[in-house]
C-alpha positions in Angstrom: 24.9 21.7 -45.6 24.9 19.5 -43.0 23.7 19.9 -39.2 27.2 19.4 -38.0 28.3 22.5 -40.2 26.2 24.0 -37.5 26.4 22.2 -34.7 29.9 21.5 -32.6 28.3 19.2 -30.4 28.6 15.3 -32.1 26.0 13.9 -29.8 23.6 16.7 -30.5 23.8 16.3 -33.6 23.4 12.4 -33.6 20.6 12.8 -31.6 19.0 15.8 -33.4 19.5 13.3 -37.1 18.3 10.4 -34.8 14.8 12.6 -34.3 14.4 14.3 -37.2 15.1 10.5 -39.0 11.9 9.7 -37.0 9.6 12.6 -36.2 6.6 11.2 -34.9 8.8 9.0 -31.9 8.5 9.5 -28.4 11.9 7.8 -27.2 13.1 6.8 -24.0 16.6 8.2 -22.8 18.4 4.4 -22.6 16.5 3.9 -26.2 18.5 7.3 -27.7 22.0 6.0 -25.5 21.7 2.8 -27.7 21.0 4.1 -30.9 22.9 7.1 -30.7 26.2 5.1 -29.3 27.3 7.9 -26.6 27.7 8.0 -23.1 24.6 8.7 -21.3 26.0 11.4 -19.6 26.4 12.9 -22.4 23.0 11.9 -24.3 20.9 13.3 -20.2 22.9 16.7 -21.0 22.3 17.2 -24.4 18.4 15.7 -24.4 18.3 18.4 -21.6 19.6 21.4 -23.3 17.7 20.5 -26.5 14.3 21.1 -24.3 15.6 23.9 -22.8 15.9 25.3 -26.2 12.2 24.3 -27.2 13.6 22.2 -29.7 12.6 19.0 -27.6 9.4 18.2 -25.1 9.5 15.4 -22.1 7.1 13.6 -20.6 7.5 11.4 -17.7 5.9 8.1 -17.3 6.5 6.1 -14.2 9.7 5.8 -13.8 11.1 6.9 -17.4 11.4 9.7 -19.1 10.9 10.5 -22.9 11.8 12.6 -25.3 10.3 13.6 -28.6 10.4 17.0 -30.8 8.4 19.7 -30.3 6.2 20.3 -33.6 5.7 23.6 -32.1 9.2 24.6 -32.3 9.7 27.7 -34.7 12.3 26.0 -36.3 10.7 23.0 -37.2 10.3 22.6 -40.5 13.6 24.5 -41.0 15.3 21.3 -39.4 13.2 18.7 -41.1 14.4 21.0 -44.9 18.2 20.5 -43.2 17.9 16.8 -42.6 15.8 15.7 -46.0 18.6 17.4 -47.9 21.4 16.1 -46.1 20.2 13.0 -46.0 19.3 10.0 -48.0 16.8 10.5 -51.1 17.4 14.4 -51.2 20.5 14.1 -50.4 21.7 11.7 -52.6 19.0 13.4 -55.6 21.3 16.9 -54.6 24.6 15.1 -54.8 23.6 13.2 -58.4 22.4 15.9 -60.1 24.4 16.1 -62.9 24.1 12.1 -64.0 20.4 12.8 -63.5 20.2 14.8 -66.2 18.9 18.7 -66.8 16.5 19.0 -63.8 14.8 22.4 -62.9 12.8 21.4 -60.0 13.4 18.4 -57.5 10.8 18.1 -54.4 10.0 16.2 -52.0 6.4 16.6 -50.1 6.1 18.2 -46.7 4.5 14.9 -45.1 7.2 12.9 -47.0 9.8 15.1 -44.6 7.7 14.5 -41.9 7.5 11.1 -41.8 3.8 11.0 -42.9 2.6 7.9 -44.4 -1.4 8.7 -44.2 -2.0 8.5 -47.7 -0.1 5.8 -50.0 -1.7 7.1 -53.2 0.2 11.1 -52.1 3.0 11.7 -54.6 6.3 12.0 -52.6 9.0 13.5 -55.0 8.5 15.2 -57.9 11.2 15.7 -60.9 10.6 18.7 -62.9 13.0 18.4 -66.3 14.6 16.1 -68.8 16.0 13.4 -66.7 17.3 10.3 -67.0 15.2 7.9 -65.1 16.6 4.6 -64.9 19.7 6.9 -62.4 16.5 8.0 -60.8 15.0 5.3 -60.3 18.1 3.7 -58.5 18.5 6.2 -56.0 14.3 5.7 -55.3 15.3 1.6 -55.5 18.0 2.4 -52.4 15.8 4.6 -50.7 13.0 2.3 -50.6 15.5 -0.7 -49.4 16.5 1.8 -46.5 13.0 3.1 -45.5 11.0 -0.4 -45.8 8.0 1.1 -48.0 7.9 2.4 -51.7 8.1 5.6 -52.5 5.7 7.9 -54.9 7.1 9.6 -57.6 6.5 11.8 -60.8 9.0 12.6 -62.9 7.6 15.3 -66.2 9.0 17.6 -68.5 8.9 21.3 -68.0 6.8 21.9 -71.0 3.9 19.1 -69.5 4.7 20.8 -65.8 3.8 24.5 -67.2 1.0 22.9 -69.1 -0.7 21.2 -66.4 -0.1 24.6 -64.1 -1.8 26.9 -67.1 -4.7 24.4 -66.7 -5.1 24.3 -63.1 -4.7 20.8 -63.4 -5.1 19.5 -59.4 -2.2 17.5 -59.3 0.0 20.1 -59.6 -2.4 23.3 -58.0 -2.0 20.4 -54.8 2.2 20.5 -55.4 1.5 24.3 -55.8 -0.5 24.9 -52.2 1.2 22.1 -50.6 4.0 21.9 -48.2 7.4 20.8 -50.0 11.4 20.8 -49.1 12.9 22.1 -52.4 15.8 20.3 -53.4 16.8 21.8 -56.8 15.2 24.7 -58.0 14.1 28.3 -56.8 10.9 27.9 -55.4 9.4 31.5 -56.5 10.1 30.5 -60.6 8.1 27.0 -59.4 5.0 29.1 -57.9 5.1 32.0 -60.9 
């Protein structure tokens, strides 16, 4: 699914993918007119109905105005889900599935969605199954070209993943307890 199988408008969505690209920015109106490529019009009416919503907050400085989302929003996280599966690693892990081999679980971390880079050493995705990992390691490859930074990631079997759960290792309780975006897999058989 993609936001614009829910959304009509195409510069909402633009500038919805625009912010939930970049969660952590504050942008100026001009600043989302350039990178979105829309009339301004347009971008002042739909900036405006987005904080109408609650979706979006602005602050005024001087003579600008910014916008940037609202982490307070109900439907954060829901968006930030929508976005890191639509959109490069998730989506192209979601879209490759089958040359990736038999995977029962494919995550990426909650801060990893987010945009949170306070912790290099945090594991980013995680690859639960038999998988074929120089396909996997491509995708990662493009994903790190597109994002500027590398990306953290485990790839084990299920046998080593149910192991390491029986155990309480703390790699995985921390997967367990931590905030994720599933891509493949049902997230209740991953916590029982």
């Amino acid at each position: 699914m993609l936001l614009s199988d829910l959304i009509t408008s195409k510069t909402r969505v633009k500038i919805l993918s625009l912010f939930l690209d970049n969660p952590n920015d504050m942008l100026h109106v001009r600043e989302v007119v350039r990178r979105v490529e829309e009339e301004i019009n347009a971008v002042r009416r739909e900036l405006i109905h987005l904080e109408e919503n609650g979706i979006f907050k602005r602050e005024p400085r001087v003579n600008r105005v910014y916008y940037y989302l609202d982490k307070n929003y109900p439907h954060y996280f829901d968006l930030l889900a929508i976005q890191a599966k639509s959109k490069g690693l998730g989506a192209d892990i979601i879209k490759n599935k089958v040359k990736l081999g038999k995977i029962r679980f494919a995550m990426l971390s909650g801060k990893f969605a987010r945009g949170i880079r306070d912790n290099p050493e945090e594991v980013d995705l995680l690859v639960v199954g038999t998988v074929v990992i120089p396909e996997l390691s491509l995708l990662i490859k493009e994903e790190e070209a597109r994002r500027k930074h590398e990306i953290n990631y485990t790839v084990m079997t299920e046998e080593e993943f149910n192991f390491r759960k029986k155990r309480r290792d703390p790699f995985i309780t921390s997967v367990i307890y931590g905030s994720r975006v599933m891509l493949i897999g049902d997230e209740e058989q991953l916590l029982a």
